[in-house]
N, C-alpha and C positions, 0 to 999 in steps of 0.2 A: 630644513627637513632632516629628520635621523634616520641614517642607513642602517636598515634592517633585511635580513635576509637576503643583502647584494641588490636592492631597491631601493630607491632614494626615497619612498613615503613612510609616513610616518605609523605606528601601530592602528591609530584612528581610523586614515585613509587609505588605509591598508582592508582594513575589516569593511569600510562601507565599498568597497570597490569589488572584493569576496563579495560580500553579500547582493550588491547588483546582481552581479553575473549569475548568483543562485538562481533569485528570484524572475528575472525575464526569460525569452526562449533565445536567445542569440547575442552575441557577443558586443555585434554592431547596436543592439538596440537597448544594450547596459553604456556602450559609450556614452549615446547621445543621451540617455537618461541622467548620468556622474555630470554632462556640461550642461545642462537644462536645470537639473536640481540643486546638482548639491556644484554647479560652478566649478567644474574640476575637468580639465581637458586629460584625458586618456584614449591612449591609440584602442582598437576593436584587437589588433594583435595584442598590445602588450595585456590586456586586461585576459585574452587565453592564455598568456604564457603564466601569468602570474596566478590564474585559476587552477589550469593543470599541473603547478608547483604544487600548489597548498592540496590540490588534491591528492595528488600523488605523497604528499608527506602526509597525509591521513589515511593514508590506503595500509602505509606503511606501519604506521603505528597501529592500526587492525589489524595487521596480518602479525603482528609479534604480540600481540595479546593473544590473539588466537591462537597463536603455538601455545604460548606459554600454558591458556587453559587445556590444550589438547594433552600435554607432553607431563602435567601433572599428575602425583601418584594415585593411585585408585585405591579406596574409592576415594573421587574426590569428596572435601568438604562445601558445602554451601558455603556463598558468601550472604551474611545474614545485612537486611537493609537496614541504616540508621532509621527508618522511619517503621515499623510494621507492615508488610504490605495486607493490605486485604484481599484486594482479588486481581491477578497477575494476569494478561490475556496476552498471548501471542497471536500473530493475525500474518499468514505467509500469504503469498500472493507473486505470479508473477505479469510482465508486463512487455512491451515493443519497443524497441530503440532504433535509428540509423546510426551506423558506425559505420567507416572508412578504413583504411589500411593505415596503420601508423609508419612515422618515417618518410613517409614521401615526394616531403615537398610540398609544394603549393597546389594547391586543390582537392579534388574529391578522391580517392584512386580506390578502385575496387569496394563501395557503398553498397553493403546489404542488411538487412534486418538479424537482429539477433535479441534474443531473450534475456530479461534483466529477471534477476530475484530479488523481491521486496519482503521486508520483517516488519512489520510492526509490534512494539511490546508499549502495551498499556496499563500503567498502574491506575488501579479503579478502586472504586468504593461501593459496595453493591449491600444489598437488604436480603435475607433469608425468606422464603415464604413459605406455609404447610399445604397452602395448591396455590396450581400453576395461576401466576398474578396476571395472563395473557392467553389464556387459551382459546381464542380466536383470533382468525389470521387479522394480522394490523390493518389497519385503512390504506396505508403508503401501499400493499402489495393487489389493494382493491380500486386502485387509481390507474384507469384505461392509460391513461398518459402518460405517468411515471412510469409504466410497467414499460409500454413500446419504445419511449426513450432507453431506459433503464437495460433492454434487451439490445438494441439496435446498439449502444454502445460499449455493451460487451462483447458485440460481437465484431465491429469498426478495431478492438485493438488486435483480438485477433487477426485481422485482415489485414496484418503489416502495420496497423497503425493507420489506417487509409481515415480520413474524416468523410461523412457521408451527411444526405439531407435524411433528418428523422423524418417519417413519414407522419403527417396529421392521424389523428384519433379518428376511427371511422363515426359518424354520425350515430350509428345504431346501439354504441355501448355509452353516449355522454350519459345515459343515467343508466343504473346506479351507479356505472364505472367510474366517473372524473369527480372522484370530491377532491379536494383540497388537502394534502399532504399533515400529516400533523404534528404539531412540535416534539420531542422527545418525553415520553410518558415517566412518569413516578418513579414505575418499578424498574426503568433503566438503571443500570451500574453506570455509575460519572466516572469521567477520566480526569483522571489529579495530576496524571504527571505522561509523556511518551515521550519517543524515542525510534529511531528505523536505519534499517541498515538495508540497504541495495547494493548488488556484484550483478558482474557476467560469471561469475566464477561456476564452475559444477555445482551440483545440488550436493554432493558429500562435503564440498570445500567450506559452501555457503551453509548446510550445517553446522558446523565447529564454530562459524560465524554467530550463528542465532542466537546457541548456545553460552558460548562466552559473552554478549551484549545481555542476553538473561540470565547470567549467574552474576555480572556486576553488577546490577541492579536486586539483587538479591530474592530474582522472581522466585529460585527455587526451594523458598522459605517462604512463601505468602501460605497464607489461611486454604485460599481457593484456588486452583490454576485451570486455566485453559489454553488449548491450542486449535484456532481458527486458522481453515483452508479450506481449496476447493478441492476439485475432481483428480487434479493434477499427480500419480502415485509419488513424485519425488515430497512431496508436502506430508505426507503419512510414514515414509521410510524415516523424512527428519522427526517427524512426532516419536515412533518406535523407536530412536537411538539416542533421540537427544532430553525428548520430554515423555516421556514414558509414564509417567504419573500427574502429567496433563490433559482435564477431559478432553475428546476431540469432538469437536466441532464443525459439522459442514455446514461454508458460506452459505447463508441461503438465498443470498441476492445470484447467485448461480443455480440454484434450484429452482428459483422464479424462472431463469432461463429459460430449462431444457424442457419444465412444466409448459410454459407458455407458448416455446416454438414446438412444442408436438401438439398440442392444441391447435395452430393454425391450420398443422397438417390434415388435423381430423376434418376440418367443414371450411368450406368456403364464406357460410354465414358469419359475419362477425358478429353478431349476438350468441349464435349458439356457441362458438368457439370461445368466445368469453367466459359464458355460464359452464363451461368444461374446466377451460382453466381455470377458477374460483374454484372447483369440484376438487380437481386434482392437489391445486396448491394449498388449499386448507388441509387438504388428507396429511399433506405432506407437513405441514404445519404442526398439525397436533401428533405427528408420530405412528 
């Protein structure tokens, strides 16, 4: 085996062992994955030590680009993409974590909820049109069951992260409410290439983040740009400082939300609360 980075595996099994740990939810359950799959006995410890290394040296290597783009003269210059971009989408968002106290020792010590910030940056291909190529609300947001799912689990990460039993579709809305969800339409913009950056860090910090990840990509030279968030005001102060000449965008899988649970509150019937929320969230749809 060659010794790299004070580890006795090799670059190979080095990466498939990172990559485990990405991809499962726990440590213990990338071990037994590495001896099941891929024949390779690793402790559930050494596979955290060796994760929180590489993470930590990628945290690191973020945080000195991000100076660097911060600390650059003004105005800065774009970085122009080797490829053209056509249409640049940024997509903020945040999310629930458990965290522990570092340092510790062994076991859990002081475990509470805290707030991650999530980026996504999408490089897309999209089509012009001279009217709107959707101007009726989609089928997916006319879909009794997608929508209660779709509500119910935005509203479980809120709640700490808690997992909860989605509640069945009431009887009274299977028609026309529950068609069948439909595959991604024509006039969608395709994604060619992404990319995402998650912190606990502040919203000011984790701007200069977003930022520097979409000027290396050379989002701030595309054709078209946007910047998708929700209600959250840190998502709009980063839009005003960092993308300022990206249109903004409210998530609308969040507007189906606060649409659909002020409908409940209107009527008990779920027929008529239904036919309100269609009312409300097309309004809300076509602007």
């Amino acid at each position: 085996m060659l010794k790299v980075d004070g580890h006795e595996y090799s670059p190979t099994l080095y990466l498939r062992i990172l990559h485990m740990a990405s991809v499962v939810d726990g440590f213990d359950t990338a071990a037994v994955a590495l001896e099941v799959v891929g024949e390779l006995s690793v402790s559930s410890r050494q596979i955290n030590k060796l994760a929180s290394a590489a993470g930590a040296a990628m945290a690191e290597e973020r945080d000195a680009r991000t100076e660097k783009h911060v600390q650059s003269p003004l105005p800065r210059v774009a970085t122009t993409a080797e490829m053209p971009v056509d249409l640049a989408a940024v997509f903020g968002d945040g999310g629930r974590m458990r965290t522990r106290a570092p340092n510790q020792g062994s076991g859990v010590h002081q475990p509470h909820w805290r707030e991650t910030k999530n980026a996504g940056f999408h490089r897309m291909q999209s089509q012009s049109f001279d009217e709107d190529p959707q101007p009726e609300l989609p089928d997916c947001f006319r879909n009794a069951s997608y929508v209660e799912k779709l509500v119910k689990g935005l509203k479980n990460v809120r709640e700490q992260g808690r997992e909860e039993e989605v509640e069945s579709t009431p009887a009274e809305v299977e028609e026309p409410g529950n068609r069948a969800v439909p595959k991604a339409l024509s006039w969608q913009p395709e994604t060619l290439f992404r990319t995402c950056v998650s912190s606990l860090a502040e919203s000011d910090d984790f701007g200069a983040m977003m930022a520097t990840e979409a000027d290396a990509r050379g989002f701030y030279t595309a054709k078209k740009k946007a910047f998708v968030g929700d209600g959250q005001a840190y998502n709009w102060t980063i839009q005003r400082r960092w993308f300022r000449d990206f249109v903004p965008i409210a998530d609308f899988v969040h507007v189906v939300e606060y649409v659909y649970s002020a409908a409940k509150v209107v009527s008990v019937d779920a027929t008529v609360r239904w036919q309100q929320y269609l009312e409300w969230v097309s309004a809300c749809w076509q602007g």
